[in-house]
N, C-alpha and C positions, 0 to 999 in steps of 0.2 A: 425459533431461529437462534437465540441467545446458546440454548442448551446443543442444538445440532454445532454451532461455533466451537462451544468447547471439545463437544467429544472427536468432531475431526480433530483438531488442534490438537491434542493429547494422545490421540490411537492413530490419527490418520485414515485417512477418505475408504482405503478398502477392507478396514478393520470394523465402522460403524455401520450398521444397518440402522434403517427406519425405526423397526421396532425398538431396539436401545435409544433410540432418539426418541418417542413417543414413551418410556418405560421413565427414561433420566427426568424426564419434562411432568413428570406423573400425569399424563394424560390415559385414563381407563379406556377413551375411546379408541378401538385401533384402525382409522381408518382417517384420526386426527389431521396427522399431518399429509396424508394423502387428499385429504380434503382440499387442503390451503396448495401441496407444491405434487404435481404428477407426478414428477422424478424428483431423483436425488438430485439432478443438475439445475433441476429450476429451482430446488431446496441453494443450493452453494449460489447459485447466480443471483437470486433473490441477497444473501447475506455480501455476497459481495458489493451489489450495489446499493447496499444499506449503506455501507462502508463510505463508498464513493459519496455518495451524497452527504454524507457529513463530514470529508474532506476539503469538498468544495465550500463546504461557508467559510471554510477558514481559507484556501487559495482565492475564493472571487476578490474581496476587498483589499489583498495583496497584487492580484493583478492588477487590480483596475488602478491603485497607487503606482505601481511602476509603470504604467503606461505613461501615467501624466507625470512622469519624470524626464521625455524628450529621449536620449540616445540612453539606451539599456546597458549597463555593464556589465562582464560576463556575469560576475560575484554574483548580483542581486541577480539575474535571471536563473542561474543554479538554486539560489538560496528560497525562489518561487518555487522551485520544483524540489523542493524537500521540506520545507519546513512546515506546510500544512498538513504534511503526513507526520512527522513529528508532534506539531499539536494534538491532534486525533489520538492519535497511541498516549500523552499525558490526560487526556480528556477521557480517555478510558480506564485510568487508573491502572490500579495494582490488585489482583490477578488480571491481564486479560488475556485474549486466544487470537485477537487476529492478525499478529504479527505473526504467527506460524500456522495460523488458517491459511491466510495470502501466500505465504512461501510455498506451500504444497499443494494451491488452484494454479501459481506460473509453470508448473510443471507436468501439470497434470494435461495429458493430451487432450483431452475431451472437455477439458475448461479455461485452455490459455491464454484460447484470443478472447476467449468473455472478461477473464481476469483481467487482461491489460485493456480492451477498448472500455468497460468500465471508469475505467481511470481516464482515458485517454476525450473520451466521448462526455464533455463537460466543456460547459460553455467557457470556463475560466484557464481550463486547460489550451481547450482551442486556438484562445486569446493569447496567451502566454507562449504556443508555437509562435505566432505573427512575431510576438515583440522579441525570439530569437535576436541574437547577435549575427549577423551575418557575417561568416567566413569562407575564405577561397573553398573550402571543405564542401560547401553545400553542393557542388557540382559530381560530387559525388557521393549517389543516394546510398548506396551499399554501405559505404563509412559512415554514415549518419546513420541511418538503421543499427550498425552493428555499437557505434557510438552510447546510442539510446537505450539498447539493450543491457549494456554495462553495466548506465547509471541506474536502469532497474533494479538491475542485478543485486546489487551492491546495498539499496536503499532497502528492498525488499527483505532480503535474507540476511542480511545486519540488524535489522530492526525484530526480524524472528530467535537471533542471537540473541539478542539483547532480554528479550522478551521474557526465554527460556530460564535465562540467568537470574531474573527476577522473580520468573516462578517456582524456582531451583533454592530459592534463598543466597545465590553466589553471590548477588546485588543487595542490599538490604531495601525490602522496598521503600523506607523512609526515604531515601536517593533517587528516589524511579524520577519524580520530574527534575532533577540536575545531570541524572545518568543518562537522560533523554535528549533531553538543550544540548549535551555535551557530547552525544554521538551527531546529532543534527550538524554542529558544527565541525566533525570530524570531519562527516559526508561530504558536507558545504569543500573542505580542504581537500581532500581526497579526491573529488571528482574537476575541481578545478584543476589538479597536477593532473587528473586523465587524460581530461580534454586538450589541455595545454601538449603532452608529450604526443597527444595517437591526430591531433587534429592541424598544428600547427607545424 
């Protein structure tokens, strides 16, 4: 899985075969990785919900504190929804692939709703809709949808930027966990003026 991460990530999903996967991975056996994933999708949906799942250790204990904080501010409810994805990406060090693995499973027709309900489809996630802020906004679904999408947007392929940059050398990686905390907080800023301009 580790090795299929990277070589998407670096050549992109129609660029790798199996075989190159099972060759990088030095597995003689060629029928390896067909053993453990049938397809190539249950390969990508498997690594992404490796992903998911160790995002969420780091969002549960975040939710569950802002809950017991009474009325949610918008700040700290944005700041739920990004910053355990920023842990993750520091927690994975310097090289890693799946900031620009995930950019290119949101896009990809055949794995976008796996990609986002992945995400989406976590107990702390769940939680974290509930304790939304509510605004006159929510009466209309389409705005919210297109809303949410944004802040994907924005977290998802910012974070592939970022990512690139560091594996590029443009970042030094000595920087990677301040260059991180410090787009987290971009995001945090940036999506607060979205919300604020497209919602109120």
């Amino acid at each position: 899985m580790h090795t299929a991460e990277r070589l998407y990530a670096e050549h992109g999903f129609a660029n790798v075969s199996i075989r190159m996967i099972r060759e990088a991975a030095g597995q003689r056996n060629k029928s390896a990785v067909q053993y453990h994933f049938s397809t190539r999708d249950d390969l990508i949906q498997a690594i992404l919900t490796r992903h998911a799942t160790a995002i969420e250790q780091h969002r549960a204990p975040m939710v569950s504190a802002l809950g017991a904080t009474g009325e949610v501010a918008v700040h700290d409810w944005i700041t739920c929804v990004i910053a355990p994805s920023i842990e993750h990406h520091i927690e994975l060090g310097t090289p890693s692939w799946y900031g620009r693995f995930l950019a290119q499973a949101v896009v990809e027709p055949s794995l976008r709703e796996h990609a986002v309900q992945a995400h989406l489809n976590t107990p702390s996630w769940r939680r974290l809709h509930q304790l939304r802020p509510s605004r006159a906004h929510d009466r209309d679904p389409e705005l919210v949808e297109r809303h949410a999408a944004m802040i994907r947007l924005l977290i998802v392929h910012m974070s592939a930027e970022l990512e690139t940059d560091l594996a590029a050398g443009r970042v030094d990686p000595a920087d990677a966990e301040r260059s991180w905390r410090g787009l987290g907080d971009d995001l945090v800023t940036a999506i607060l003026g979205l919300s604020s301009a497209l919602l109120t």
